[in-house]
C-alpha atoms as a printed R data frame, in Angstrom:
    type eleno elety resid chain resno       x       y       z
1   ATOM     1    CA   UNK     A     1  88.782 107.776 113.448
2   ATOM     2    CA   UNK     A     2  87.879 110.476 115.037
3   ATOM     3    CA   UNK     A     3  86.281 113.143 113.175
4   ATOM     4    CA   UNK     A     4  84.515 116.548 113.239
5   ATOM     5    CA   UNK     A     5  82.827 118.051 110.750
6   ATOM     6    CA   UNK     A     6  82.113 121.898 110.872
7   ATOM     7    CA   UNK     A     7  78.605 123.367 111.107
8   ATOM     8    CA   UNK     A     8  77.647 125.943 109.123
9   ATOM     9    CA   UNK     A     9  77.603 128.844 112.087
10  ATOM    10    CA   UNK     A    10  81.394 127.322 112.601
11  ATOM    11    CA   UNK     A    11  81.868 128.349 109.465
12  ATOM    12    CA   UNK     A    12  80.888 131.285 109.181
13  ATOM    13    CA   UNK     A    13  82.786 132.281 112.371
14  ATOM    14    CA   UNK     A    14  85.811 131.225 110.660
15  ATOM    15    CA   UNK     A    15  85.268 132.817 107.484
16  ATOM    16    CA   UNK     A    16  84.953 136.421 108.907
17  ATOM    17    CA   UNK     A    17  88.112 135.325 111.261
18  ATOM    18    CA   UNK     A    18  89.931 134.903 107.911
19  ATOM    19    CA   UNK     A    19  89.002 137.864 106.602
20  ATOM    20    CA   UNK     A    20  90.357 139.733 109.190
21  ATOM    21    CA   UNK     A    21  93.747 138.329 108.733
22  ATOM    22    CA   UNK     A    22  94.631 137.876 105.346
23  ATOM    23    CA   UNK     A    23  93.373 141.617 105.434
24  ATOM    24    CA   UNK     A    24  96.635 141.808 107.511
25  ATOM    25    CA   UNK     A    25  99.269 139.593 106.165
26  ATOM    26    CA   UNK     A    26  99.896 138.568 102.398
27  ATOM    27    CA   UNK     A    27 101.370 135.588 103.857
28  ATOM    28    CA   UNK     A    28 100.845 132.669 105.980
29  ATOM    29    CA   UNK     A    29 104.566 132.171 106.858
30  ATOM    30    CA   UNK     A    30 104.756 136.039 107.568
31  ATOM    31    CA   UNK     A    31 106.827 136.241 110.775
32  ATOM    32    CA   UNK     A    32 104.360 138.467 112.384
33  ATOM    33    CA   UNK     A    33 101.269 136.390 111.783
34  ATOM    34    CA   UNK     A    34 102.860 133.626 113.274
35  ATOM    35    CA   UNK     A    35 103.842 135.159 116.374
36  ATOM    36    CA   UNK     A    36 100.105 135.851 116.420
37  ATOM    37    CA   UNK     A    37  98.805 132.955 115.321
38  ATOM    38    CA   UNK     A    38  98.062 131.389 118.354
39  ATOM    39    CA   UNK     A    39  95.759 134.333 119.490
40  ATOM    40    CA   UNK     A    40  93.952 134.825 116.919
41  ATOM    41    CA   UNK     A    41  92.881 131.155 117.100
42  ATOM    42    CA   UNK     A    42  91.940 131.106 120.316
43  ATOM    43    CA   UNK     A    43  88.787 132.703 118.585
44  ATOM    44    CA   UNK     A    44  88.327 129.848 116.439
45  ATOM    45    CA   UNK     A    45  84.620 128.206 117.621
46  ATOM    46    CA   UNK     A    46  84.678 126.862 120.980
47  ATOM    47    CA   UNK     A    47  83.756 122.908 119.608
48  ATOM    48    CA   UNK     A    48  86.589 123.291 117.015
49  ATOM    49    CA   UNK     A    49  88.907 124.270 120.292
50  ATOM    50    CA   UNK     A    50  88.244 121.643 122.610
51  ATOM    51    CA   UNK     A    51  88.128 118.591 119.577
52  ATOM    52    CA   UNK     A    52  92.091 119.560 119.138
53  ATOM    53    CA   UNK     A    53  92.373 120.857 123.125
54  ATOM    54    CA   UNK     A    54  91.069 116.808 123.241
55  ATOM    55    CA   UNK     A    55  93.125 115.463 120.471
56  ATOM    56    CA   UNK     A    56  96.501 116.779 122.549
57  ATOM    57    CA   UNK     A    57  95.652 116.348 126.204
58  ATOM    58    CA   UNK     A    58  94.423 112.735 126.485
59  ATOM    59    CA   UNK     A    59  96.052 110.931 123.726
60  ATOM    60    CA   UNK     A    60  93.711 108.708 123.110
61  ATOM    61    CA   UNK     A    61  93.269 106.085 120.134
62  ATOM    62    CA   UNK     A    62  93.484 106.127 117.485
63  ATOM    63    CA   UNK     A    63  96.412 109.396 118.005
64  ATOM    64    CA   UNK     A    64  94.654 110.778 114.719
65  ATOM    65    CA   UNK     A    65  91.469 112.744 113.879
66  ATOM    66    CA   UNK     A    66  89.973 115.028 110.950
67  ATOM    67    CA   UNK     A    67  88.182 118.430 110.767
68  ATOM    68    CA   UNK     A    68  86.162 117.945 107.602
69  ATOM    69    CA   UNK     A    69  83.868 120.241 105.643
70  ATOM    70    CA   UNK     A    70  85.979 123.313 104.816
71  ATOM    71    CA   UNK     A    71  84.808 124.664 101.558
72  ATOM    72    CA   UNK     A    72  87.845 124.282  99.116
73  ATOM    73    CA   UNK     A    73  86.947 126.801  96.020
74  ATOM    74    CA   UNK     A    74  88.832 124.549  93.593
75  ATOM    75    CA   UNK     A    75  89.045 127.492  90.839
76  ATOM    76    CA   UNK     A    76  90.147 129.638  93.211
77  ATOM    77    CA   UNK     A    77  92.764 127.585  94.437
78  ATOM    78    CA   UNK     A    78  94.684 127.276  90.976
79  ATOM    79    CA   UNK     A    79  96.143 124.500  89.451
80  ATOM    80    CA   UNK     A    80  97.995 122.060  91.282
81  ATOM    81    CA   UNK     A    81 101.970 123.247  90.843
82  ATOM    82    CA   UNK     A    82 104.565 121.379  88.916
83  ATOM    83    CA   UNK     A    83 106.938 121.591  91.972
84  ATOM    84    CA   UNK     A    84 107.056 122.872  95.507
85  ATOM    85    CA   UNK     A    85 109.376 125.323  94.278
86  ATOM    86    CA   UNK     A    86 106.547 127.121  92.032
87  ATOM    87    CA   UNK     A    87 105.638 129.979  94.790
88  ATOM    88    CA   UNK     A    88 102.871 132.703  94.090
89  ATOM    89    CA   UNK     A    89 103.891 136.321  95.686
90  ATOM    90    CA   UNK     A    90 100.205 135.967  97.055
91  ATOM    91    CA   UNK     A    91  99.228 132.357  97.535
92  ATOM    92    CA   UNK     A    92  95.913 132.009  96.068
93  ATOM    93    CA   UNK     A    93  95.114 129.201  98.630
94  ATOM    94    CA   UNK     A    94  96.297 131.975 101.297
95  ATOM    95    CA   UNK     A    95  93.267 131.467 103.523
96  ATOM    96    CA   UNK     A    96  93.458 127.506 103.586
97  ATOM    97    CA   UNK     A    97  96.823 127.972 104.836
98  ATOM    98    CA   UNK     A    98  95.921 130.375 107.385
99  ATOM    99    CA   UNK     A    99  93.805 128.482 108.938
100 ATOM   100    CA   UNK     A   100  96.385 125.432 108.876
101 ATOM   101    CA   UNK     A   101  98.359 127.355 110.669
102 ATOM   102    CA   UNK     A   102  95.961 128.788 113.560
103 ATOM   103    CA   UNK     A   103  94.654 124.952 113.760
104 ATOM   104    CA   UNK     A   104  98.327 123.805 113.950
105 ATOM   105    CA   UNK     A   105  99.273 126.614 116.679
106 ATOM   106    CA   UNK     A   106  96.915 124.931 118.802
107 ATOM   107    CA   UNK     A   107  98.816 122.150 119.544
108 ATOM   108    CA   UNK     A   108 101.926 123.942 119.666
109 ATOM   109    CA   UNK     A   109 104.920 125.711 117.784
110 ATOM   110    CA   UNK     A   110 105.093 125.153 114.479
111 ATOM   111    CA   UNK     A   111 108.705 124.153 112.430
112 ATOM   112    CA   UNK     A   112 110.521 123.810 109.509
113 ATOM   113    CA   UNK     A   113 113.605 122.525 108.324
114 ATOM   114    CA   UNK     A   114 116.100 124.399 106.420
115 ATOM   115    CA   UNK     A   115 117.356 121.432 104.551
116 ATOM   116    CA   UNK     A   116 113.320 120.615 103.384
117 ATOM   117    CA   UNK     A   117 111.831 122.707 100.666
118 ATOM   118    CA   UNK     A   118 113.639 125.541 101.625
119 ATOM   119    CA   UNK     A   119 113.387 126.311 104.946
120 ATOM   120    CA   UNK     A   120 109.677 126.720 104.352
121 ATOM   121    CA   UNK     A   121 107.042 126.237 107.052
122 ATOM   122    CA   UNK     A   122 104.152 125.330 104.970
123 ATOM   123    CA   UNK     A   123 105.063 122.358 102.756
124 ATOM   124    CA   UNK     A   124 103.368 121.382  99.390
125 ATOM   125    CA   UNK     A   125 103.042 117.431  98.730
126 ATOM   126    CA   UNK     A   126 102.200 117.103  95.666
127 ATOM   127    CA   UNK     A   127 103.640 114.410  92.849
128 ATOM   128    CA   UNK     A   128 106.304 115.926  91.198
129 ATOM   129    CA   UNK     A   129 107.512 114.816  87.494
130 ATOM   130    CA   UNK     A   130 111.183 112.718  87.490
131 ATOM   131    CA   UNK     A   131 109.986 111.248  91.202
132 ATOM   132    CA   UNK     A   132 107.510 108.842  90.214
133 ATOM   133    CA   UNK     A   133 109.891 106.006  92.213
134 ATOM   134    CA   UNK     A   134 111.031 108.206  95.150
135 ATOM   135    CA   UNK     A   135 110.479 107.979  98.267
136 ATOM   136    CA   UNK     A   136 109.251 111.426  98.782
137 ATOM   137    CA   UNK     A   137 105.822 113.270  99.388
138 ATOM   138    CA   UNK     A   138 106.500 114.035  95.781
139 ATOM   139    CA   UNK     A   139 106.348 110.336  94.325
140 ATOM   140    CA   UNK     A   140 103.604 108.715  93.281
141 ATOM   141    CA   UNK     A   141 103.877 105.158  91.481
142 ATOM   142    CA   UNK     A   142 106.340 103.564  94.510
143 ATOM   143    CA   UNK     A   143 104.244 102.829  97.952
144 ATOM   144    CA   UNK     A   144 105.160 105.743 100.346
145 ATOM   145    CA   UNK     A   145 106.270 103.704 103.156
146 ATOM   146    CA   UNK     A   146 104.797 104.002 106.603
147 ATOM   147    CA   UNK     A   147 107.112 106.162 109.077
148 ATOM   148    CA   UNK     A   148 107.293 108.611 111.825
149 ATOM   149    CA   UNK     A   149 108.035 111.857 110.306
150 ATOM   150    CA   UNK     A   150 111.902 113.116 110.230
151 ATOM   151    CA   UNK     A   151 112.128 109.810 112.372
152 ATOM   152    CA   UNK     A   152 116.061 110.270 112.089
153 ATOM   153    CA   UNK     A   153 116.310 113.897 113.822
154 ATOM   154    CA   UNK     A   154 115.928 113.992 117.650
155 ATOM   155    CA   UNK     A   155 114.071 117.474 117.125
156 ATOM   156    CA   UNK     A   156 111.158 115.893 114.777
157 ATOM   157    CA   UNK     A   157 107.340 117.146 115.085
158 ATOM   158    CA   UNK     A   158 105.019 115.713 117.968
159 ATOM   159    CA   UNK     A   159 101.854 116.683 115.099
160 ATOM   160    CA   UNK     A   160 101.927 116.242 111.556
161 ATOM   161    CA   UNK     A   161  98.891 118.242 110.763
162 ATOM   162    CA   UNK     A   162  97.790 118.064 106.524
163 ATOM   163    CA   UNK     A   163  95.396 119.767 104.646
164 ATOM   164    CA   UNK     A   164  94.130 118.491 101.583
165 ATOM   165    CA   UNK     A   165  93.133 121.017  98.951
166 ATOM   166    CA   UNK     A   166  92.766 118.385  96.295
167 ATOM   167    CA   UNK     A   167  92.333 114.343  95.534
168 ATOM   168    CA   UNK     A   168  90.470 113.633  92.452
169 ATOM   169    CA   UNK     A   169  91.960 109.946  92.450
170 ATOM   170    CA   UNK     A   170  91.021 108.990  96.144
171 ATOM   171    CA   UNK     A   171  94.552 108.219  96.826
172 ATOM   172    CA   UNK     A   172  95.000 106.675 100.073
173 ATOM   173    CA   UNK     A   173  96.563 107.968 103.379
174 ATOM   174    CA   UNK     A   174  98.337 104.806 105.113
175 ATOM   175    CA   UNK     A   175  98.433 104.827 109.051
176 ATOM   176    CA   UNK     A   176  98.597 102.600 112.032
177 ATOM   177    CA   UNK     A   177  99.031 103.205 115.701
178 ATOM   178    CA   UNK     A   178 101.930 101.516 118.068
179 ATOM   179    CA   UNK     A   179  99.031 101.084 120.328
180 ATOM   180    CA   UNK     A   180  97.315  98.533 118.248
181 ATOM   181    CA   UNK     A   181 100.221  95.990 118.333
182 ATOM   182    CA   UNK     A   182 100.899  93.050 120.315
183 ATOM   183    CA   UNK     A   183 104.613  92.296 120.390
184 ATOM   184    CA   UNK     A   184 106.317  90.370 123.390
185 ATOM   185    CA   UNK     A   185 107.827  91.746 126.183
186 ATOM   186    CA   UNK     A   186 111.157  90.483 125.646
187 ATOM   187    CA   UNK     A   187 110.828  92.222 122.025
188 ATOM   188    CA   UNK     A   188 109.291  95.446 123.465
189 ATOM   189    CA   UNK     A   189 112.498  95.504 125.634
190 ATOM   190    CA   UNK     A   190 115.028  95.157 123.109
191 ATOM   191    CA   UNK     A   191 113.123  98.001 120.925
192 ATOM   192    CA   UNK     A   192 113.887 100.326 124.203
193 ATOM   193    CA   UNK     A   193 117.770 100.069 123.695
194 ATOM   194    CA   UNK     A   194 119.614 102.112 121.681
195 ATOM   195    CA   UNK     A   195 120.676  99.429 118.616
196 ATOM   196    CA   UNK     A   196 119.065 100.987 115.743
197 ATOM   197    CA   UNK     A   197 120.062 103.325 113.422
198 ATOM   198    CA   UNK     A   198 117.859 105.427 111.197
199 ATOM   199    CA   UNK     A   199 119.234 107.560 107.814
200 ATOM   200    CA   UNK     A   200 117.760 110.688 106.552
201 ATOM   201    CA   UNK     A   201 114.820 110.202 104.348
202 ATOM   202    CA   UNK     A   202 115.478 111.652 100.346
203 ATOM   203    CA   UNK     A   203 113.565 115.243 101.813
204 ATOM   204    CA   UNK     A   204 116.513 116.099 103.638
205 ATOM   205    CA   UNK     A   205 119.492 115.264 100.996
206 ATOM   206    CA   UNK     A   206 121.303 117.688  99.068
207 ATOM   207    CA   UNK     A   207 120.384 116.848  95.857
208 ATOM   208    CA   UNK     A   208 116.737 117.762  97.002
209 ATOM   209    CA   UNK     A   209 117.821 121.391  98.350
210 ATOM   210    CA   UNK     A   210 116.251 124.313  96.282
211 ATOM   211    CA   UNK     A   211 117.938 125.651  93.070
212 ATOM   212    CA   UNK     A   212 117.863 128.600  94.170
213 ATOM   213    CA   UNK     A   213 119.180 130.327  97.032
214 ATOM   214    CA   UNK     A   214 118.770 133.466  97.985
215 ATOM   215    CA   UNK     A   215 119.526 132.881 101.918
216 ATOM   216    CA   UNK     A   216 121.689 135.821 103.381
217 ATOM   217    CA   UNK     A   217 125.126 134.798 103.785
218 ATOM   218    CA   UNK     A   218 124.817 133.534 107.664
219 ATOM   219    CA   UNK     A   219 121.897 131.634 106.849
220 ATOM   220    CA   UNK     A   220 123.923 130.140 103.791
221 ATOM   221    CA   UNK     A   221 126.654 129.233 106.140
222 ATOM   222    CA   UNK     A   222 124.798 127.685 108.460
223 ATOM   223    CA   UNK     A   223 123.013 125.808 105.599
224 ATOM   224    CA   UNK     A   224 125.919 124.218 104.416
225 ATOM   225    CA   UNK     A   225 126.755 123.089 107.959
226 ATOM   226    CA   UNK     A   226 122.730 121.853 108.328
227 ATOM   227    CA   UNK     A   227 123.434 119.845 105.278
228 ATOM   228    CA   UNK     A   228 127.022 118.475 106.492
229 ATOM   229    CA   UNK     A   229 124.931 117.104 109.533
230 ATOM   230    CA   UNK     A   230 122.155 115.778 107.287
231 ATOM   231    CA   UNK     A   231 125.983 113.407 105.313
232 ATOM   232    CA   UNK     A   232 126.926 112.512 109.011
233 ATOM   233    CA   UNK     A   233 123.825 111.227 110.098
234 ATOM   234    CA   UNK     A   234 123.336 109.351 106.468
235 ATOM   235    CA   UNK     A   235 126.724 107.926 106.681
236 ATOM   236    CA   UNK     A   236 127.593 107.360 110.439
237 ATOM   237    CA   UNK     A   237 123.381 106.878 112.369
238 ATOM   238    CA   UNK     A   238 123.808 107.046 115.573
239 ATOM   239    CA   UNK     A   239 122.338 104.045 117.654
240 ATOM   240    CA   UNK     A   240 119.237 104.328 118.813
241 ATOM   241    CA   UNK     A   241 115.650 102.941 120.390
242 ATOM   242    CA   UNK     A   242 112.906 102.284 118.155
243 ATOM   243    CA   UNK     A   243 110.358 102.894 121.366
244 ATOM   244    CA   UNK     A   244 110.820 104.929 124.051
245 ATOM   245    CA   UNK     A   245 108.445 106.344 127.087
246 ATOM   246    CA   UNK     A   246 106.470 104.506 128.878
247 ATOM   247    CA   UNK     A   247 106.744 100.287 127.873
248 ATOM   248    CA   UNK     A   248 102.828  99.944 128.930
249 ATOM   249    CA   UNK     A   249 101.902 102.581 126.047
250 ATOM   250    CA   UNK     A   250 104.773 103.366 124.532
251 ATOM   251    CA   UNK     A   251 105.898 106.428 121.658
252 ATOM   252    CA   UNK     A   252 107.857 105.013 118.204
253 ATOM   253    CA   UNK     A   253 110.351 106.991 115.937
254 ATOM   254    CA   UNK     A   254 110.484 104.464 112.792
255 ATOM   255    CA   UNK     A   255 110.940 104.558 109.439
256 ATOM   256    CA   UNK     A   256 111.858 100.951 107.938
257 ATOM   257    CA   UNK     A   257 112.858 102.058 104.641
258 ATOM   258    CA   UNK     A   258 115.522 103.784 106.139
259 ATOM   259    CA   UNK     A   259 116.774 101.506 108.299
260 ATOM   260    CA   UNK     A   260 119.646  99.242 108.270
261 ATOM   261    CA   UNK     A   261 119.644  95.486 108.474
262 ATOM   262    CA   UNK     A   262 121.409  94.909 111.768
263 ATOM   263    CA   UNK     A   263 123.514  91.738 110.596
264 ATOM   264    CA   UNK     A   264 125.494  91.716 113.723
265 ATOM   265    CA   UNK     A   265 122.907  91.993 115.979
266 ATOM   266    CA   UNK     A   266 119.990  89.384 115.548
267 ATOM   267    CA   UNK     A   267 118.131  89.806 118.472
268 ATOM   268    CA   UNK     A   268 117.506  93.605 117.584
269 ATOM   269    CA   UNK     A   269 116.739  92.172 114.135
270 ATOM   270    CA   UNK     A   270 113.947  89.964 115.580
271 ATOM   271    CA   UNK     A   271 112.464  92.734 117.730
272 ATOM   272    CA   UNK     A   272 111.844  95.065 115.151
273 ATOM   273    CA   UNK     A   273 110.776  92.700 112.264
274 ATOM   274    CA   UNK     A   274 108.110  91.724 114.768
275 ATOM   275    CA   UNK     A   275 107.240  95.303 115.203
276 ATOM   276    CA   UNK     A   276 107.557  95.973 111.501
277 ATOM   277    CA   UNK     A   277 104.964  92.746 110.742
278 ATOM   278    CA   UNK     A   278 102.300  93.859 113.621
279 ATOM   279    CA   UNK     A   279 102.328  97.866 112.054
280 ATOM   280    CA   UNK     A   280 102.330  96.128 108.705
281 ATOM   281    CA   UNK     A   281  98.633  93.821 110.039
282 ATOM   282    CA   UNK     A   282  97.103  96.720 111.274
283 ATOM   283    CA   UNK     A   283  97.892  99.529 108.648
284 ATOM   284    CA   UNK     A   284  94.759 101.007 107.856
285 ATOM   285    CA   UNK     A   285  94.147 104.146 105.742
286 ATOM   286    CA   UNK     A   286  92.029 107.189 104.435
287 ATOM   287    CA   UNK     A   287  90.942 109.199 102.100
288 ATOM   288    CA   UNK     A   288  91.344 112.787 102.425
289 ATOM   289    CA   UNK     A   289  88.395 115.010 100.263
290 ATOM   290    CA   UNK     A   290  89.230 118.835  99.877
291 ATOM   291    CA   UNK     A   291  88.778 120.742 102.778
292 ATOM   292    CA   UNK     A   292  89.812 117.800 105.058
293 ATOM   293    CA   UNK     A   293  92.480 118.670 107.656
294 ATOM   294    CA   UNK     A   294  93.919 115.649 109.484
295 ATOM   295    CA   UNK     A   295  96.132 115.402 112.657
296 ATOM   296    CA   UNK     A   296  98.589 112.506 113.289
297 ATOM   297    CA   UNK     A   297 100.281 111.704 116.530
298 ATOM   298    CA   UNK     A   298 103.867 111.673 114.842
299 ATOM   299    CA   UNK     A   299 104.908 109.735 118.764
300 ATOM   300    CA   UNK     A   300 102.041 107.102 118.473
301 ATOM   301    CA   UNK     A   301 101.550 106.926 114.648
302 ATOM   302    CA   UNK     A   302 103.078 106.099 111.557
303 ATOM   303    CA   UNK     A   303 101.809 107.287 107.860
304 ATOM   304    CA   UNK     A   304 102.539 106.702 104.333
305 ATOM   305    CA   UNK     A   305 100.496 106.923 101.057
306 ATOM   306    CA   UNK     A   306  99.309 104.396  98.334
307 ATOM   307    CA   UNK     A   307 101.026 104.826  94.941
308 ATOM   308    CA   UNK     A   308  99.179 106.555  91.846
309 ATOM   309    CA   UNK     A   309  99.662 107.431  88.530
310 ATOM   310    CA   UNK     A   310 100.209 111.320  88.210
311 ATOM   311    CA   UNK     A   311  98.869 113.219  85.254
312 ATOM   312    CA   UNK     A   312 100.400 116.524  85.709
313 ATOM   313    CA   UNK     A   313  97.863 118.192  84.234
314 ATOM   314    CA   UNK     A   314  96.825 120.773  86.943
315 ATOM   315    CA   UNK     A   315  94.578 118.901  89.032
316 ATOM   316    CA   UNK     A   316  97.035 115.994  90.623
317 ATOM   317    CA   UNK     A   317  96.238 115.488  94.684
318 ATOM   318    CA   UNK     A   318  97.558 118.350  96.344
319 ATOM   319    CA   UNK     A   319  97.964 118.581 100.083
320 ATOM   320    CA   UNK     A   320  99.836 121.367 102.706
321 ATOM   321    CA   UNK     A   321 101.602 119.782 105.414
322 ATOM   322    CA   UNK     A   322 103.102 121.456 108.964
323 ATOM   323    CA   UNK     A   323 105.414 120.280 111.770
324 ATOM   324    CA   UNK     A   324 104.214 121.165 115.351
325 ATOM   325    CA   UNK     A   325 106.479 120.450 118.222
326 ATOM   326    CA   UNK     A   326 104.941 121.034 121.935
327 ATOM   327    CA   UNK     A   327 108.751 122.303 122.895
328 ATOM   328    CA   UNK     A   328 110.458 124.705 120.789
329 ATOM   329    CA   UNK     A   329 113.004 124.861 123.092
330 ATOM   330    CA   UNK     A   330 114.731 122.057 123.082
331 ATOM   331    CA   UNK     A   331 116.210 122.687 119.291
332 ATOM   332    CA   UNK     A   332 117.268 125.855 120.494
333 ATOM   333    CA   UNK     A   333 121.110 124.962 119.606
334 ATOM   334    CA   UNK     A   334 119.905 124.470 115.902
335 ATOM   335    CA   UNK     A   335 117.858 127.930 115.662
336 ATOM   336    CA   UNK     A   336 119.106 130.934 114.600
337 ATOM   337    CA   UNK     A   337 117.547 132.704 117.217
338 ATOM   338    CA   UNK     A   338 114.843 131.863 120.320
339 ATOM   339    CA   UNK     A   339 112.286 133.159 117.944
340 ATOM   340    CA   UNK     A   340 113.388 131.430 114.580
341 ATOM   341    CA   UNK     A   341 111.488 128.666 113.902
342 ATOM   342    CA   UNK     A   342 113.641 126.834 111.415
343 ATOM   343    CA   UNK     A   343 115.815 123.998 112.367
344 ATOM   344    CA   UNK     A   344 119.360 124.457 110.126
């Protein structure tokens, strides 16, 4: 994998960077910040710039790397929240996330979803208490299986980028890229037509929406109409390729768990169980340590997690995640406005 890992005068040129914003903006999601954030971290060290610049441009193997060595203050932080609902007025990890966001905003915009944790940008995974057998960012005793992120939604992320503020049980990041496999042509073609279907993963569903609401009455409008999209797609998936781009190296939406056996067509069947088996032999994974940010190609690699037994005493792995997309634009139709950057 391919890894930096910052140097001390890095550091420090991020540190007073910080300070200058969250001087500015109580918030990381604050609307101004983020129109900002990709000049302010254009002052981010040089290295740190071209590693990501890098990362984007020459998509390379293994489509994931990790800047490592941010100090984490673990007091400072707090205790790892019961639910991604439990929201400080002031973040206490408000620099952390900061910095997600000016290392995100270098590959692109960032999004959210308004039918995932609220319409929030910055998401918490973290286990949360009832989902121990989900399969959500919140479960922890089930295997998280390995997918593309939002691998249902035509307007998913190109990046997942994660930050992980704490992991005191090592728990394991799963990934593997569609590079590494060797399928035949004949199956490579098949995964290029559109016979597939994939659901909406648990995130997404209604029953997972906020309790809470306190959305203007457009926004809750065009909520319930994000969330009537969200049943069609779970109970009539439209048909779709598995790979797509270029056949010699090609991209992958997947996400197996939410995919349905195609009885009537065994050919498609046979094409994807092959890919399924191949991501399955060369699923590797990682640990992430506090302070570690990691970047996944969400067109070239899938992810998951290995399960874990959740304490909920304070100090359960806690991680911030972001969507970056390299073309806003194109979920324009979905956006409240050309500046919004929540997909309803």
């Amino acid at each position: 994998m391919n890894q930096l890992v910052f140097t001390g005068g890095e550091l420090a040129e991020i540190k007073s960077l910080l300070k200058e914003i969250v001087g500015k903006y109580n918030s990381a999601e604050d609307s101004a910040l983020l129109k900002e954030a990709c000049v302010y971290a254009h002052e981010l060290p040089r290295r740190v710039r071209q590693f990501l610049n890098d990362f984007k441009a020459l998509e390379q193997p293994p489509g994931m790397c990790v800047l490592s060595g941010y100090p984490v203050d673990d007091v400072k932080i707090g205790r790892t929240p019961t639910h991604w609902q439990s929201k400080f007025a002031i973040s206490p990890s408000l620099e952390e996330e900061t910095l997600l966001i000016l290392f995100g905003s270098l590959l692109g915009d960032l999004l959210g979803w308004a039918t995932q944790q609220d319409g929030h940008i910055i998401h918490d995974v973290l286990p949360i208490e009832g989902h121990e057998h989900e399969q959500l960012g919140s479960g922890s005793e089930e295997l998280l299986w390995w997918h593309t992120e939002d691998a249902f939604h035509p307007y998913r992320c190109d990046y997942l980028v994660m930050l992980c503020l704490r992991n005191p049980d090592q728990v394991e990041t799963t990934m593997a890229n569609v590079d590494w496999v060797n399928l035949d042509e004949k199956h490579v073609e098949v995964l290029f037509e559109p016979r597939f279907t994939i659901r909406p993963d648990e995130s997404h569903l209604e029953k997972n929406k906020a309790k809470a609401n306190s959305r203007p009455g457009c926004e809750q409008e065009l909520l319930k109409a994000a969330y009537q999209k969200v049943n069609q797609m779970q109970n009539s998936p439209d048909k779709l390729s598995v790979l797509f781009g270029d056949p010699r190296t090609p991209y992958v939406r997947i996400d197996p768990y939410f995919m349905d056996q195609l009885q009537d067509d065994e050919e498609a069947q046979h094409a994807l169980d092959a890919l399924v088996e191949n991501i399955d032999e060369k699923l590797t994974g990682v640990v992430l340590k506090p302070g570690d940010f990691i970047f996944i190609d969400n067109y070239r690699v899938v992810h998951g997690r290995k399960p874990f037994k959740a304490r909920y005493d304070g100090f359960d792995r806690w991680l911030k995640r972001i969507n970056v997309t390299r073309d806003l634009r194109k979920s324009r139709s979905a956006r409240l406005t050309g500046t919004s950057q929540i997909i309803f």
